[in-house]
C-alpha positions as a LaTeX table, in Angstrom:
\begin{tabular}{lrrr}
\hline
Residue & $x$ (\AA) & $y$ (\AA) & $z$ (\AA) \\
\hline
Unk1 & $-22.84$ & 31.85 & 0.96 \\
Unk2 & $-19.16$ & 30.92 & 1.65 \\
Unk3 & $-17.73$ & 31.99 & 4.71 \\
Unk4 & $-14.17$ & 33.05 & 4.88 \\
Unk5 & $-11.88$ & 31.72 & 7.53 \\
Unk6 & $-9.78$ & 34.73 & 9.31 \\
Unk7 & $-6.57$ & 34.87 & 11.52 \\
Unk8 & $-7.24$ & 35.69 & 14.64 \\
Unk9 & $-6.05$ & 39.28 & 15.76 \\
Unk10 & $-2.51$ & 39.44 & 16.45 \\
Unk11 & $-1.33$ & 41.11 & 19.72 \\
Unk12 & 1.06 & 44.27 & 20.04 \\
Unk13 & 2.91 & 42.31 & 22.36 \\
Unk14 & 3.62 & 39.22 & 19.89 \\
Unk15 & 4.56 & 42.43 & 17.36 \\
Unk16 & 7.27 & 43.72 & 19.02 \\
Unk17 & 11.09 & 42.20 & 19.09 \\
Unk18 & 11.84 & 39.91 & 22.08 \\
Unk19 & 13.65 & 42.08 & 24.80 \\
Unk20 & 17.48 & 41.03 & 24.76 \\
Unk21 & 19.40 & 41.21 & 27.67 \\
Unk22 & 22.10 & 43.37 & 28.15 \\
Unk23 & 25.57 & 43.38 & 26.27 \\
Unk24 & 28.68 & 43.13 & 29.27 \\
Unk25 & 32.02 & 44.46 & 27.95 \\
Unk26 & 34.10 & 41.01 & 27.61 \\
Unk27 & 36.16 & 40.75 & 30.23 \\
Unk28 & 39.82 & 41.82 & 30.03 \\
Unk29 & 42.57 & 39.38 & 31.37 \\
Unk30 & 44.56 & 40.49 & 34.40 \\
Unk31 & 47.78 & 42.57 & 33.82 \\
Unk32 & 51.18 & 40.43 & 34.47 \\
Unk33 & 53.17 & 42.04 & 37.38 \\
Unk34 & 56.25 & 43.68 & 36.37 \\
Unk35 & 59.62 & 41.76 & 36.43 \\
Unk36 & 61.04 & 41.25 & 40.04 \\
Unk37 & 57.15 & 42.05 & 41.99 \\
Unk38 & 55.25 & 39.35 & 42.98 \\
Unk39 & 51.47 & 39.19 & 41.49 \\
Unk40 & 48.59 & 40.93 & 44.13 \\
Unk41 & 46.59 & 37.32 & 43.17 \\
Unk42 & 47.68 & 33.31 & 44.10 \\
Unk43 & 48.38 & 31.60 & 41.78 \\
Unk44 & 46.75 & 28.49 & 41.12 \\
Unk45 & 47.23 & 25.45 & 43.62 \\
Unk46 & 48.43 & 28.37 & 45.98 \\
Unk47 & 46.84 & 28.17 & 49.67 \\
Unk48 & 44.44 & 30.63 & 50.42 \\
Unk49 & 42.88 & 29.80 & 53.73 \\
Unk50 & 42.83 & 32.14 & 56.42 \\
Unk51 & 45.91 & 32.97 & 58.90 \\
Unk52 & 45.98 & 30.36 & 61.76 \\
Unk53 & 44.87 & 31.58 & 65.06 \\
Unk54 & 44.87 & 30.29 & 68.73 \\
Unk55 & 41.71 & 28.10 & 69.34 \\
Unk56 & 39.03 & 29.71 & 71.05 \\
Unk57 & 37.79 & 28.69 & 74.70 \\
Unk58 & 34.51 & 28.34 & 73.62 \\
Unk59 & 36.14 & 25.67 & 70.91 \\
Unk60 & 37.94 & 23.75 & 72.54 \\
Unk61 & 35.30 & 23.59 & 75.10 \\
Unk62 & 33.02 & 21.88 & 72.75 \\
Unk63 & 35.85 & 19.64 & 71.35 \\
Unk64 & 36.34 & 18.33 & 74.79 \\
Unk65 & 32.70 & 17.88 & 75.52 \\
Unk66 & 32.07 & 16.06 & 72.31 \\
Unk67 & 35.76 & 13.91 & 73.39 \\
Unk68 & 34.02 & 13.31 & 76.42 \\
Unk69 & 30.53 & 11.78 & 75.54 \\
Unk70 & 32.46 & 9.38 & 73.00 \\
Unk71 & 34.79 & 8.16 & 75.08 \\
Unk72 & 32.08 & 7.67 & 77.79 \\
Unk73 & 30.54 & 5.57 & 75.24 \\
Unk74 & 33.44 & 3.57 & 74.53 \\
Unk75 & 34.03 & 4.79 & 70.84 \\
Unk76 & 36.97 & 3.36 & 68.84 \\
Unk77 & 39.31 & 5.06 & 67.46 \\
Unk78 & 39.00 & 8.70 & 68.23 \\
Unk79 & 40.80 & 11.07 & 65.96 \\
Unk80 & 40.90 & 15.07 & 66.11 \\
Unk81 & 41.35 & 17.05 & 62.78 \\
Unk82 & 42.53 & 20.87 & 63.08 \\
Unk83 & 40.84 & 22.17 & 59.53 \\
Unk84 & 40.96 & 25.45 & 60.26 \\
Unk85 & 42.51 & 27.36 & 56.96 \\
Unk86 & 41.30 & 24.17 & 54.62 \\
Unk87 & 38.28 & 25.33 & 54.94 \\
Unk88 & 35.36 & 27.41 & 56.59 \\
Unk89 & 32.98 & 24.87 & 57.05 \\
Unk90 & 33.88 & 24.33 & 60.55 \\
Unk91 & 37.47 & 24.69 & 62.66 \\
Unk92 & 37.19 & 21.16 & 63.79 \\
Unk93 & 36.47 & 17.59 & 62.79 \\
Unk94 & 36.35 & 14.78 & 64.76 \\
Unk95 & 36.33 & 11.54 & 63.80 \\
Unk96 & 35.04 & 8.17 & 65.93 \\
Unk97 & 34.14 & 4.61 & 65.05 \\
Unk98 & 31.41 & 2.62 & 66.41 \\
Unk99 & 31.48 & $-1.17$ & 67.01 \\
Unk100 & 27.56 & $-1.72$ & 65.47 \\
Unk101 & 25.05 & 0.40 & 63.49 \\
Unk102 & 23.47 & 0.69 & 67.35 \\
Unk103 & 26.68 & 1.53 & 69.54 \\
Unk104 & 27.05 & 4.38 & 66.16 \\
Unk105 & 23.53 & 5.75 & 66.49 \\
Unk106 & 24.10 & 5.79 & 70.27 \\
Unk107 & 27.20 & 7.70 & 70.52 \\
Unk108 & 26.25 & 10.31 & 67.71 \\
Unk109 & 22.86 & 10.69 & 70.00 \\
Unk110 & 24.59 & 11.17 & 73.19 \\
Unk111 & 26.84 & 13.52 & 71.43 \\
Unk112 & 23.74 & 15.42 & 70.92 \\
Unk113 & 22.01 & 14.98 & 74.42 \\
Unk114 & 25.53 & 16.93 & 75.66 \\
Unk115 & 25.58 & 19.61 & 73.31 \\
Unk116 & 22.09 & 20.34 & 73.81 \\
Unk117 & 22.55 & 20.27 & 77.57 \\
Unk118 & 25.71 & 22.86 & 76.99 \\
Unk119 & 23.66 & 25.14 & 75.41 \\
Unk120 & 25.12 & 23.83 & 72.13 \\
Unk121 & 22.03 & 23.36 & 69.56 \\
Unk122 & 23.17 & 21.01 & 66.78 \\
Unk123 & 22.63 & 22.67 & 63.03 \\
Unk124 & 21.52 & 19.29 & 61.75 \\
Unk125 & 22.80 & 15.94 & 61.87 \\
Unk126 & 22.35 & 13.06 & 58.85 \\
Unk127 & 22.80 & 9.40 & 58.61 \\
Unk128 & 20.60 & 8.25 & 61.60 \\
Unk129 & 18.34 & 6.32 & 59.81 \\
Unk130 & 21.00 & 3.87 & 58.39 \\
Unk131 & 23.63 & 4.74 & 61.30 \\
Unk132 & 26.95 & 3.30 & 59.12 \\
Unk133 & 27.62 & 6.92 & 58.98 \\
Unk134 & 26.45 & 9.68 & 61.27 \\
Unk135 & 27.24 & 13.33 & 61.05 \\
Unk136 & 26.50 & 16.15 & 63.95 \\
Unk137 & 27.26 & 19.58 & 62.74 \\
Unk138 & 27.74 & 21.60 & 65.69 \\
Unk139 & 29.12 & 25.01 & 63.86 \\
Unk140 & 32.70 & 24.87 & 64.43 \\
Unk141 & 32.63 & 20.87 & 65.22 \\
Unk142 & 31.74 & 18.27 & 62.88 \\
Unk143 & 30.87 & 15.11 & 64.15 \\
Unk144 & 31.70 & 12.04 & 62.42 \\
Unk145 & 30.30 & 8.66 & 63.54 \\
Unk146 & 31.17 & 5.32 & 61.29 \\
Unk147 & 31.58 & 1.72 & 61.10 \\
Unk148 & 35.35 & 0.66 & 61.02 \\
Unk149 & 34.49 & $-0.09$ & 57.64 \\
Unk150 & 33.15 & 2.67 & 56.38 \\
Unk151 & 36.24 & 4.49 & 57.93 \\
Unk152 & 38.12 & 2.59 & 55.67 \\
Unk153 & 36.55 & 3.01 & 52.67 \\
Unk154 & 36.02 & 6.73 & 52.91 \\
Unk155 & 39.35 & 7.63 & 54.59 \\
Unk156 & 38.92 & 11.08 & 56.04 \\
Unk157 & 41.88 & 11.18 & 57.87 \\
Unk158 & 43.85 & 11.12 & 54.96 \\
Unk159 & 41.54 & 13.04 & 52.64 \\
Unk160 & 41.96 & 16.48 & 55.47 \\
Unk161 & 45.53 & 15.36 & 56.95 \\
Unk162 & 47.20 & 15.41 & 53.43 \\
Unk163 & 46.51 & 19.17 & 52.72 \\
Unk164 & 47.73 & 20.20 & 56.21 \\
Unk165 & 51.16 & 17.87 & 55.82 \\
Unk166 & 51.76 & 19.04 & 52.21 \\
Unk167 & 51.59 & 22.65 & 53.79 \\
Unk168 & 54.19 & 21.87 & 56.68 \\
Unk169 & 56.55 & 20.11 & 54.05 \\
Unk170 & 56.36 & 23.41 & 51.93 \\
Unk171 & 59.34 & 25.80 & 52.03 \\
Unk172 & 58.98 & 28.74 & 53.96 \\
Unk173 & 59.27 & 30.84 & 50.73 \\
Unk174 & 56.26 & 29.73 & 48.69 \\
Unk175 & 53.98 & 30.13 & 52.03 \\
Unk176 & 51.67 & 32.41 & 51.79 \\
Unk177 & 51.71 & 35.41 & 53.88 \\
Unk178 & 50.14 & 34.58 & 57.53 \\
Unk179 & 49.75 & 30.88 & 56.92 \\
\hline
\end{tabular}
């Protein structure tokens, strides 16, 4: 007797078409302003940050506690960056160098130890471990610990300063509004 060899059953499922996702309309390209208006959108390259306004007390507070635990510690080098409008990670960053991968660890901890005592919980900090770099994000103030040569290398000074002196330099006319 010879046995014949069947395919399994099929399922309904495997039956039916695959499910597609739904066509969008494609999208339509903005509508030039008429002559003599000025377009609703920036154009590219245009600032869009937000308006300046006057620091807070609770802000400059915590800038001059975190001033104060690096100088304490004898930190090198102590720059303040106003990045408020270049972006909305934070209003503030300062910027301190250490003489050693210990005197770094040491001042980015104390800067901690203070905030904490404040009332001021750090969000996270990073770089401990190898302390040639330490960052403490404390919300509107970011922390920024290095070796000298690290500094160098990275150059945050002139990576955040060069937005804000390009937008001083600009004429009045191609400002945006409120900035």
């Amino acid at each position: 007797m010879a046995t014949t060899r069947r395919s399994p059953p099929r399922k309904a499922a495997a039956r039916r078409a695959p499910k597609r996702a739904p066509e969008r309309a494609p999208k339509r390209a903005p509508k030039p302003a008429p002559k003599g208006k000025k377009s609703a959108r920036p154009s590219i390259g245009t600032f869009t940050g937000r308006a300046r306004v006057a620091r807070s007390t609770g802000l400059i507070a915590l800038e001059k506690l975190v001033l104060g635990a690096l100088e304490d510690m004898k930190a090198v080098n102590i720059k303040v960056l106003d990045v408020r409008g270049l972006t909305d990670v934070a209003d503030t960053m300062i910027v301190g160098s250490g003489t050693s991968d210990r005197h770094v660890r040491a001042l980015a901890e104390l800067v901690i130890e203070r905030a904490k005592a404040a009332g001021r919980r750090p969000l996270g900090t990073e770089g401990k471990q190898g302390a040639e770099w330490v960052l403490v994000d404390l919300q509107d103030v970011l922390v920024h610990v290095m070796l000298p040569r690290v500094r160098e290398f990275y150059a945050l000074e002139e990576l955040w300063e060069a937005p804000a002196a390009a937008r001083r330099a600009a004429p009045v006319a191609s400002r945006p509004a409120g900035g």
